[in-house]
N, CA, C and O atoms as CSV, one atom per row, in Angstrom:
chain,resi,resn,atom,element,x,y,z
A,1,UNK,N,N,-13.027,3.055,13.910
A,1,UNK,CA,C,-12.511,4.342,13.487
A,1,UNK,C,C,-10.985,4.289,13.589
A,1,UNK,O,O,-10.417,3.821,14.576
A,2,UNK,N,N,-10.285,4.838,12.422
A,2,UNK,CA,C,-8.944,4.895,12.956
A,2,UNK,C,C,-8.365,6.014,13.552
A,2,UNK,O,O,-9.186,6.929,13.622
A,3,UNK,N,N,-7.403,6.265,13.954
A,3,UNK,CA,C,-6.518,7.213,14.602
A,3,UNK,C,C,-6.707,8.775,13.713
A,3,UNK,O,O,-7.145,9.862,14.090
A,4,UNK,N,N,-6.240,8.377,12.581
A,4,UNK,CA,C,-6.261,10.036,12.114
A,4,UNK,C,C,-7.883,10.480,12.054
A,4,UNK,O,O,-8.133,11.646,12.360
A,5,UNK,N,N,-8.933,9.646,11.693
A,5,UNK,CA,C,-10.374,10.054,11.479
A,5,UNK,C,C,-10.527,10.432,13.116
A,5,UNK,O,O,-11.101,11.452,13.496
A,6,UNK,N,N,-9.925,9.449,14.013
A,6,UNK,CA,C,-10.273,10.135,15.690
A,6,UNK,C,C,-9.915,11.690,16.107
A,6,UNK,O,O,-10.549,12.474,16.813
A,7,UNK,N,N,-8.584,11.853,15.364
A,7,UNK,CA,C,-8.388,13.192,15.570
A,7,UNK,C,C,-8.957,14.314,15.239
A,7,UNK,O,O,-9.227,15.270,15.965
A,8,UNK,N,N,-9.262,14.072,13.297
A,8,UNK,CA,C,-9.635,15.132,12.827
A,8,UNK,C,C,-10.911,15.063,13.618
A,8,UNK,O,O,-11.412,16.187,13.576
A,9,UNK,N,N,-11.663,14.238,14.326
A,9,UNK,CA,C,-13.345,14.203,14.604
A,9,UNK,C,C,-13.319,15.276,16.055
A,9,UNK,O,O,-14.284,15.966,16.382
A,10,UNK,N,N,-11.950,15.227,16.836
A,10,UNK,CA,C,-12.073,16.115,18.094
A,10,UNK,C,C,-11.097,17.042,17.325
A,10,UNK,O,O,-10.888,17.976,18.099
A,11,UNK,N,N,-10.663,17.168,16.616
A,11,UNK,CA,C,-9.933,18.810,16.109
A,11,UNK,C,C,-8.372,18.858,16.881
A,11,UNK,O,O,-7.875,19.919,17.259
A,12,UNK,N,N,-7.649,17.410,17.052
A,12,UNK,CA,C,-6.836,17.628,18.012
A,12,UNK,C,C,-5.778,17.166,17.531
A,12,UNK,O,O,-5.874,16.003,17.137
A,13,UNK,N,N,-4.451,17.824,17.377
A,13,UNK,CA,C,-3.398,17.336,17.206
A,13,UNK,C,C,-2.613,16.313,17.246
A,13,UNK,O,O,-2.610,16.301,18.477
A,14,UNK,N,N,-1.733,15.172,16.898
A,14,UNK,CA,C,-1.048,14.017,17.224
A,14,UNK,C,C,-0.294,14.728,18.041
A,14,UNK,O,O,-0.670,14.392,19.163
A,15,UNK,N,N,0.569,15.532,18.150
A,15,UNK,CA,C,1.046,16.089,19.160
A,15,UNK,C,C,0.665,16.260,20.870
A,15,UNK,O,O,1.174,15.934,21.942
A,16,UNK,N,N,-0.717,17.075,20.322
A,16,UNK,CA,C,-1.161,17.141,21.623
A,16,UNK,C,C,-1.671,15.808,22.090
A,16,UNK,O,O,-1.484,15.542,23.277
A,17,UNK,N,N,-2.508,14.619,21.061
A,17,UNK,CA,C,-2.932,13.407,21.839
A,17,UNK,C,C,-1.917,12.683,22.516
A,17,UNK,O,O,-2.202,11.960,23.471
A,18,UNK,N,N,-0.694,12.824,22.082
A,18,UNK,CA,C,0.383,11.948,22.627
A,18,UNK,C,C,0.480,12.666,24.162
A,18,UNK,O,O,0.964,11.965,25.052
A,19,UNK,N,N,0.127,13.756,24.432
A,19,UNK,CA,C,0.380,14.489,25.535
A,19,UNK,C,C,-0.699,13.796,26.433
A,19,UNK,O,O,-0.399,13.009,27.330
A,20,UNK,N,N,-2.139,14.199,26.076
A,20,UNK,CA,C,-2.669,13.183,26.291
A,20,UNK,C,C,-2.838,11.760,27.256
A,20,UNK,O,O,-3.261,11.529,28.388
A,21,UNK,N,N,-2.351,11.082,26.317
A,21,UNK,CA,C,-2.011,9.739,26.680
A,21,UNK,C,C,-0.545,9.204,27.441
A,21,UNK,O,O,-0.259,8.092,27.886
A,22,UNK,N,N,0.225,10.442,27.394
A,22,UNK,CA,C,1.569,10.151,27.778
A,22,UNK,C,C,2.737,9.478,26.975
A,22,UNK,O,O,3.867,9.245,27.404
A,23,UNK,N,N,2.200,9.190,25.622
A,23,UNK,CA,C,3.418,8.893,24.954
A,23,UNK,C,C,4.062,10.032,23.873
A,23,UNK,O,O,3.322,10.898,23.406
A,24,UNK,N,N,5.505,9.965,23.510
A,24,UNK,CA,C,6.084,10.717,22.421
A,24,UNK,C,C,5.413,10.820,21.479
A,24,UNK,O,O,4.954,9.829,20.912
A,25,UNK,N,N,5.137,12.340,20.984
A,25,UNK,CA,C,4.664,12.713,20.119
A,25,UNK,C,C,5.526,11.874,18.698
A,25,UNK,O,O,5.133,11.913,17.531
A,26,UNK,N,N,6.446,11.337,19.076
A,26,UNK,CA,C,6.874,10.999,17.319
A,26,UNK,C,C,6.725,9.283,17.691
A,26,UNK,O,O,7.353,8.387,17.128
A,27,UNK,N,N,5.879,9.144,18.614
A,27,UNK,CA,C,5.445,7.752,18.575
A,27,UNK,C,C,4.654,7.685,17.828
A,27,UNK,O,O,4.846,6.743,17.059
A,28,UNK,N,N,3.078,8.692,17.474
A,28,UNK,CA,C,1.835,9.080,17.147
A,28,UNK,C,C,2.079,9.293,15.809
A,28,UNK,O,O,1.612,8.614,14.895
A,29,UNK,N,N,2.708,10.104,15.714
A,29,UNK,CA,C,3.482,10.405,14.294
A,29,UNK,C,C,3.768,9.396,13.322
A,29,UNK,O,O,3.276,9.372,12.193
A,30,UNK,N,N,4.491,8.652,13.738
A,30,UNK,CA,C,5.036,7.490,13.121
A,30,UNK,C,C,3.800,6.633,12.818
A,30,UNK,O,O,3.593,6.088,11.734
A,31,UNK,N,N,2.790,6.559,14.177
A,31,UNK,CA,C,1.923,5.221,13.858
A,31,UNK,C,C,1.197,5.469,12.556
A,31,UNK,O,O,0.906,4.689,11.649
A,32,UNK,N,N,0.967,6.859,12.718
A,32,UNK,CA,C,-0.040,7.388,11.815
A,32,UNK,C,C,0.457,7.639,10.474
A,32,UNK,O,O,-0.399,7.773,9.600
A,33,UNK,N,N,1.880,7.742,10.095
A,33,UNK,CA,C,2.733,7.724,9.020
A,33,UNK,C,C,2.866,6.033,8.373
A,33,UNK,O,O,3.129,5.607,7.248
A,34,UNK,N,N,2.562,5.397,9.610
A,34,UNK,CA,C,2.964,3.882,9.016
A,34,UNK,C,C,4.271,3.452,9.298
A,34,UNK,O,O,4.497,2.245,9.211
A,35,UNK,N,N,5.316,4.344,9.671
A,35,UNK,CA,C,6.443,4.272,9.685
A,35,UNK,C,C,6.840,3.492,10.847
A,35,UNK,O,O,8.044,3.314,11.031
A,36,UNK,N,N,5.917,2.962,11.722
A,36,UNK,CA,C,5.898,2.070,13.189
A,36,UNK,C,C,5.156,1.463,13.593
A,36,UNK,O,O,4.312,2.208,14.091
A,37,UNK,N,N,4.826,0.198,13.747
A,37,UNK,CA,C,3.787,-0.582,14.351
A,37,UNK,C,C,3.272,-0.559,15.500
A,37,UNK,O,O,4.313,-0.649,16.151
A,38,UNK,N,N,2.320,-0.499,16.393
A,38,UNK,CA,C,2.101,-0.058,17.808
A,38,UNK,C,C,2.821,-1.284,18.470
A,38,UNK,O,O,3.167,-2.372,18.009
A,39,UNK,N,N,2.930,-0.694,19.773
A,39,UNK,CA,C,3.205,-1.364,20.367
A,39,UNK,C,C,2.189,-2.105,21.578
A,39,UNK,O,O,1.083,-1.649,21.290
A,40,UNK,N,N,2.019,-2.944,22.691
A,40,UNK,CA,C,1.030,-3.703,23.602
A,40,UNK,C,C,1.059,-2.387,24.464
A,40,UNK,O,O,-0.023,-2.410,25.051
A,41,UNK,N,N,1.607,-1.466,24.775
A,41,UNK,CA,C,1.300,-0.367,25.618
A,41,UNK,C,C,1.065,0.429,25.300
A,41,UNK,O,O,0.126,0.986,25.868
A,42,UNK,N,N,1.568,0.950,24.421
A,42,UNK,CA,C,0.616,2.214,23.031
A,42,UNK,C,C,-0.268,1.898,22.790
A,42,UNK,O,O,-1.156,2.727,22.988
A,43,UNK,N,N,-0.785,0.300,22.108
A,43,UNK,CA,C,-2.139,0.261,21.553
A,43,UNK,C,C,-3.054,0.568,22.752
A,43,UNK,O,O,-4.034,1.227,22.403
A,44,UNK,N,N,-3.008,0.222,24.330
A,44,UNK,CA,C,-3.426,0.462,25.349
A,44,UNK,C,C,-3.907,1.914,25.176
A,44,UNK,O,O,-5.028,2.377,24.967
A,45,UNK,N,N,-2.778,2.446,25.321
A,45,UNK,CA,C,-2.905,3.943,25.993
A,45,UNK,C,C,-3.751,4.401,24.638
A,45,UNK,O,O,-4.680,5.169,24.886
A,46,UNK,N,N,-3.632,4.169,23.733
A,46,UNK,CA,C,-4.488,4.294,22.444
A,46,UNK,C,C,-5.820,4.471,22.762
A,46,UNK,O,O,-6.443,5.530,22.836
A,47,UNK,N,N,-6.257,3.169,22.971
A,47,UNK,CA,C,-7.479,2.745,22.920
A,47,UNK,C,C,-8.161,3.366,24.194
A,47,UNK,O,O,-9.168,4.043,23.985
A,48,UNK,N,N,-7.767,3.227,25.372
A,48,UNK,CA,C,-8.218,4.252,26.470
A,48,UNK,C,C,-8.244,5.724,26.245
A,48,UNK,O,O,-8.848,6.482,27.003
A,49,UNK,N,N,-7.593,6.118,25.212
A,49,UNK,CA,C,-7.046,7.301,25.352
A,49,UNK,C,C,-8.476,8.371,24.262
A,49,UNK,O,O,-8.982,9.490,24.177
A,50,UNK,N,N,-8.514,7.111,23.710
A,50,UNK,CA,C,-10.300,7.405,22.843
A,50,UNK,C,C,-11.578,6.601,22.766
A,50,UNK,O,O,-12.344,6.222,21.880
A,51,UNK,N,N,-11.469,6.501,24.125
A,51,UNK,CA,C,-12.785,5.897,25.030
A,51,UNK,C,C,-13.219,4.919,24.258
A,51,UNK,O,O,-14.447,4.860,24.320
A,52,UNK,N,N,-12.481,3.640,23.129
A,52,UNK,CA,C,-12.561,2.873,22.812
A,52,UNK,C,C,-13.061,3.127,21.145
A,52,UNK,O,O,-13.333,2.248,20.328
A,53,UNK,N,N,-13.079,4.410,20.973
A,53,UNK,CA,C,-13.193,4.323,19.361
A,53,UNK,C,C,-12.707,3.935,18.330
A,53,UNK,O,O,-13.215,3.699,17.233
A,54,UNK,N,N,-11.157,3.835,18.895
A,54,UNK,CA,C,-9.915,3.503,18.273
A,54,UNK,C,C,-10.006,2.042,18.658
A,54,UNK,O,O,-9.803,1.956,19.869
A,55,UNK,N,N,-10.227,0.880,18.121
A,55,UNK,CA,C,-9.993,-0.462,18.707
A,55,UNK,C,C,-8.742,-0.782,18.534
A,55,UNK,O,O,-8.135,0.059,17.872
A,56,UNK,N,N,-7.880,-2.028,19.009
A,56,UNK,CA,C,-6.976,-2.373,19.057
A,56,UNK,C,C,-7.047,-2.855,17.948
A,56,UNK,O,O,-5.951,-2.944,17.396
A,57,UNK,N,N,-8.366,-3.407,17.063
A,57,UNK,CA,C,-7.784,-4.244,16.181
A,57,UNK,C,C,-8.085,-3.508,14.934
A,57,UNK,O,O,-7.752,-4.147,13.936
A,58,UNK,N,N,-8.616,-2.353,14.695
A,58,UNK,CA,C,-8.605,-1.305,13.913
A,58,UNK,C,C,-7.404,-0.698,13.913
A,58,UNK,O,O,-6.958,-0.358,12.818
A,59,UNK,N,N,-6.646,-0.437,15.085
A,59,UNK,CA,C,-5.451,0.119,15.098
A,59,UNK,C,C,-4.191,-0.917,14.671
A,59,UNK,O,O,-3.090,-0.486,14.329
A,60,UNK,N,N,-4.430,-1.943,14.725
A,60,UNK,CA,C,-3.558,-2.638,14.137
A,60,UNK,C,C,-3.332,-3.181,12.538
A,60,UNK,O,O,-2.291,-3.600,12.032
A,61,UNK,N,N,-4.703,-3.021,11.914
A,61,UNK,CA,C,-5.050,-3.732,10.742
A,61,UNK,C,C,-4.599,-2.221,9.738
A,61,UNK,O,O,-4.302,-2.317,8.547
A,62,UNK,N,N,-4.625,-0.958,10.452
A,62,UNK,CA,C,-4.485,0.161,9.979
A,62,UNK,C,C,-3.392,0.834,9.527
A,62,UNK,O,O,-3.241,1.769,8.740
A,63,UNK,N,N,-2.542,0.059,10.291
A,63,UNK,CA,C,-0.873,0.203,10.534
A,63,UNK,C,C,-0.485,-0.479,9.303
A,63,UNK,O,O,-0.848,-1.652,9.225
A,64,UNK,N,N,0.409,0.175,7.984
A,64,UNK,CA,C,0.918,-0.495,6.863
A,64,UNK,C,C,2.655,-0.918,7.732
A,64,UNK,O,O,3.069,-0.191,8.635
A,65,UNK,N,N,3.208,-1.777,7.400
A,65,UNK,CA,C,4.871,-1.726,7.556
A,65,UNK,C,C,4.528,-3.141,7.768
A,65,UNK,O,O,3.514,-3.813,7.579
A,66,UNK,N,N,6.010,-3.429,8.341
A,66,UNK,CA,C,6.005,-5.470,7.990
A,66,UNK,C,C,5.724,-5.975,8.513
A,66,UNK,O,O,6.113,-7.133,8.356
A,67,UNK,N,N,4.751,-5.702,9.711
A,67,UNK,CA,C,3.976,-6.765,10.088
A,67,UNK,C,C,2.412,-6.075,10.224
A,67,UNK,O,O,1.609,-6.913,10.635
A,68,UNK,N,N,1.950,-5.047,10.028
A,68,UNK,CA,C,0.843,-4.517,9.904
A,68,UNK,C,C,0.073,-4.779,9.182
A,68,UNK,O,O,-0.660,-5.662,9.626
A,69,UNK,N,N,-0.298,-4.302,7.755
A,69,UNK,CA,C,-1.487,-4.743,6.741
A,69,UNK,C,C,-1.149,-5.911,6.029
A,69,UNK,O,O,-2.000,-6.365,5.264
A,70,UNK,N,N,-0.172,-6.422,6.128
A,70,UNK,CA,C,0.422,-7.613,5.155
A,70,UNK,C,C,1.231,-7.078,3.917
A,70,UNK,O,O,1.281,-7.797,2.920
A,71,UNK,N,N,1.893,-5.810,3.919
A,71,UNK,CA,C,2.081,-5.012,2.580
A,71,UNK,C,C,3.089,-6.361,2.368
A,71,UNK,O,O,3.451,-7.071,3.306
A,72,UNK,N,N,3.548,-6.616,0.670
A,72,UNK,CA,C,4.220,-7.509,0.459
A,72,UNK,C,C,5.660,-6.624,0.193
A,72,UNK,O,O,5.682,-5.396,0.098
A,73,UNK,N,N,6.556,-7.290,0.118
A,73,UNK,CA,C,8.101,-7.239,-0.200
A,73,UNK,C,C,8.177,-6.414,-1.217
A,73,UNK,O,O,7.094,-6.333,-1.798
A,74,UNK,N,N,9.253,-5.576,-1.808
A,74,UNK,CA,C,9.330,-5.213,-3.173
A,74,UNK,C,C,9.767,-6.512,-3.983
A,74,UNK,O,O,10.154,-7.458,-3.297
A,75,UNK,N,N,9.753,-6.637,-5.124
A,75,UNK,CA,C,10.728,-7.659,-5.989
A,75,UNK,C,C,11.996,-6.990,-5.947
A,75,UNK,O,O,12.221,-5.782,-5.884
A,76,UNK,N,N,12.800,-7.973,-5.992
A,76,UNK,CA,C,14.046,-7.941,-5.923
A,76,UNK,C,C,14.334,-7.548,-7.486
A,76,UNK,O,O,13.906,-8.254,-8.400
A,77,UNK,N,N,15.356,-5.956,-7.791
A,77,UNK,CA,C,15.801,-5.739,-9.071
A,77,UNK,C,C,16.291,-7.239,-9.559
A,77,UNK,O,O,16.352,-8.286,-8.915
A,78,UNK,N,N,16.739,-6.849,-11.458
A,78,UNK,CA,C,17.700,-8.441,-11.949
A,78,UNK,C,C,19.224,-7.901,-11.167
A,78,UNK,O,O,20.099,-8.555,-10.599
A,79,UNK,N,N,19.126,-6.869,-11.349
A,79,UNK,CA,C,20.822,-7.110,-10.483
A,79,UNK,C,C,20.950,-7.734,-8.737
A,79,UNK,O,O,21.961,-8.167,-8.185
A,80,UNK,N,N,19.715,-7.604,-8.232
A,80,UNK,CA,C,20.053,-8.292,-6.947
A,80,UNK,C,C,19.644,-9.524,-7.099
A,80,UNK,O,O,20.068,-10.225,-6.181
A,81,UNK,N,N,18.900,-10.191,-7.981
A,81,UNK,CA,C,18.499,-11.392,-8.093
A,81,UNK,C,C,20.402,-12.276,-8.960
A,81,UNK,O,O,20.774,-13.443,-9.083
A,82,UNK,N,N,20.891,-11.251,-9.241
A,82,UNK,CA,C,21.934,-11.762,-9.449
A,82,UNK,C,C,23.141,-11.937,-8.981
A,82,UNK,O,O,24.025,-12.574,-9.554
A,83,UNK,N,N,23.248,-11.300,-7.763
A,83,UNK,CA,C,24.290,-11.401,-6.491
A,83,UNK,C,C,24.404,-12.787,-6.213
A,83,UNK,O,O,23.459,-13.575,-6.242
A,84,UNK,N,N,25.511,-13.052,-5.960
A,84,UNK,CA,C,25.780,-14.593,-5.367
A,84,UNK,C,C,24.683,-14.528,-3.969
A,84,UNK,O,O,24.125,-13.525,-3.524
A,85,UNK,N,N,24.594,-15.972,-3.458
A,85,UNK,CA,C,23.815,-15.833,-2.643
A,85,UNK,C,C,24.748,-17.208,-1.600
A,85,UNK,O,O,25.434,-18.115,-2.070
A,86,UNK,N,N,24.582,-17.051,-0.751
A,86,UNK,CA,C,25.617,-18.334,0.416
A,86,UNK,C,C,24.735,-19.285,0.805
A,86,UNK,O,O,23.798,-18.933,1.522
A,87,UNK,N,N,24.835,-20.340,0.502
A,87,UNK,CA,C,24.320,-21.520,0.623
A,87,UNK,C,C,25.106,-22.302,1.443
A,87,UNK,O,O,26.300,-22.566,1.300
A,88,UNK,N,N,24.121,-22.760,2.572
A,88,UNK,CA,C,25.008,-23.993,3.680
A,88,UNK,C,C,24.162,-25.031,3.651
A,88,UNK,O,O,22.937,-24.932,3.723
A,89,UNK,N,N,24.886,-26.204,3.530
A,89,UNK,CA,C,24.701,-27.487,3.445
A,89,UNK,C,C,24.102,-27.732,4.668
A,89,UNK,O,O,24.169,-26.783,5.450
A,90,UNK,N,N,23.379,-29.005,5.175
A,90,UNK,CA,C,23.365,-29.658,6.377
A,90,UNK,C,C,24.561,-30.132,7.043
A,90,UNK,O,O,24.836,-29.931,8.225
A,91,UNK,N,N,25.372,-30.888,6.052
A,91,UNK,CA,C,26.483,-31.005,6.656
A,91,UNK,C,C,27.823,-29.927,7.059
A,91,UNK,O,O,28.763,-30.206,7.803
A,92,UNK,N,N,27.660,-29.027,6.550
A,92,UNK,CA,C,28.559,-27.934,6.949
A,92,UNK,C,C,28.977,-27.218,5.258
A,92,UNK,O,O,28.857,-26.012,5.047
A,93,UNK,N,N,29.359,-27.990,4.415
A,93,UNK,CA,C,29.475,-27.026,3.213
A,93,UNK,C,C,28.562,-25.787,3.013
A,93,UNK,O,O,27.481,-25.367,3.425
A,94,UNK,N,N,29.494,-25.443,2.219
A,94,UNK,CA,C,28.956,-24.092,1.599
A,94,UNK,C,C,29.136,-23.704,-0.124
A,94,UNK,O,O,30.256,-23.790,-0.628
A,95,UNK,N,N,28.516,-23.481,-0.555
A,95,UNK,CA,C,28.791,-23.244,-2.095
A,95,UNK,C,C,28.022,-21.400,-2.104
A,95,UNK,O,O,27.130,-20.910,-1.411
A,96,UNK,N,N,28.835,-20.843,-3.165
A,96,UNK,CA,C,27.312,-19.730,-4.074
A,96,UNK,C,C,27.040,-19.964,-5.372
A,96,UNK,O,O,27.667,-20.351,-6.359
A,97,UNK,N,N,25.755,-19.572,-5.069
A,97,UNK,CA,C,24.913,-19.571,-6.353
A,97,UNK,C,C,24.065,-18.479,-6.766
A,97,UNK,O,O,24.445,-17.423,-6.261
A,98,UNK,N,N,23.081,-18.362,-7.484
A,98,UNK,CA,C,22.641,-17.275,-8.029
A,98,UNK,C,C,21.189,-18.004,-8.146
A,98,UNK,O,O,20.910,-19.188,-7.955
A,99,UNK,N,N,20.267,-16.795,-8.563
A,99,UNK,CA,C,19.352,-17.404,-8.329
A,99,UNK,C,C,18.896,-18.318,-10.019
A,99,UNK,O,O,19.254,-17.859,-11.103
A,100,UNK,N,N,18.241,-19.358,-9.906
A,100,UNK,CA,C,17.858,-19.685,-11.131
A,100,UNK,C,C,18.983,-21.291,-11.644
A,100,UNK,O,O,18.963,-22.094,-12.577
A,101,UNK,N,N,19.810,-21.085,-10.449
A,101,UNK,CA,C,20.951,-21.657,-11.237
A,101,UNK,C,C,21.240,-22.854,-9.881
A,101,UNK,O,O,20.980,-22.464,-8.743
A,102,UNK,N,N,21.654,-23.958,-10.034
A,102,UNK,CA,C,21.391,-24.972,-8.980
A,102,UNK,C,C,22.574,-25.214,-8.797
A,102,UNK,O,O,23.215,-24.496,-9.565
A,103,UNK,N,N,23.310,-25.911,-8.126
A,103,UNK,CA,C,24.556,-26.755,-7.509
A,103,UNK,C,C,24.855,-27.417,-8.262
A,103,UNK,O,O,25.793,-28.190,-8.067
């Protein structure tokens, strides 16, 4: 089960669960927005905090952002694909280039 289905199932606020469990309400907020990945002591207090309904690994796979569901990158517009880009040598040089376009 995830987090928001846990709530709506006891009728209880992210607000108040963070009270709860003892963490910031805009910790809860966020997880549940996607806007933050849990953390090893949140997912804790999480998972205790709903007698294990919430798993750690439900709560993690649930979480979109960059290291959560795997969401991929945007593509890069043609104008940023066309910014110089800094290239360092092994030996210490440096050249720019663009993308598409070689040394």
């Amino acid at each position: 089960m995830d987090l928001p289905a846990y709530l709506a199932e006891r009728q209880i606020t992210p607000t108040a669960f963070a009270g709860e469990i003892g963490v910031p309400p805009s910790t809860i907020h966020r997880i549940i927005r996607g806007e933050r990945d849990p953390r090893g002591a949140t997912i804790r207090k999480i998972v205790a905090g709903t007698a294990g309904k919430v798993t750690a690994t439900e709560l993690i796979a649930s979480t979109p952002g960059p290291r959560g569901a795997g969401v991929p990158a945007p593509e890069p517009s043609a104008d940023e694909r066309a910014k110089p880009l800094r290239c360092l040598s092994p030996h210490g040089g440096e050249a720019f280039v663009t993308e598409g376009q070689s040394r």
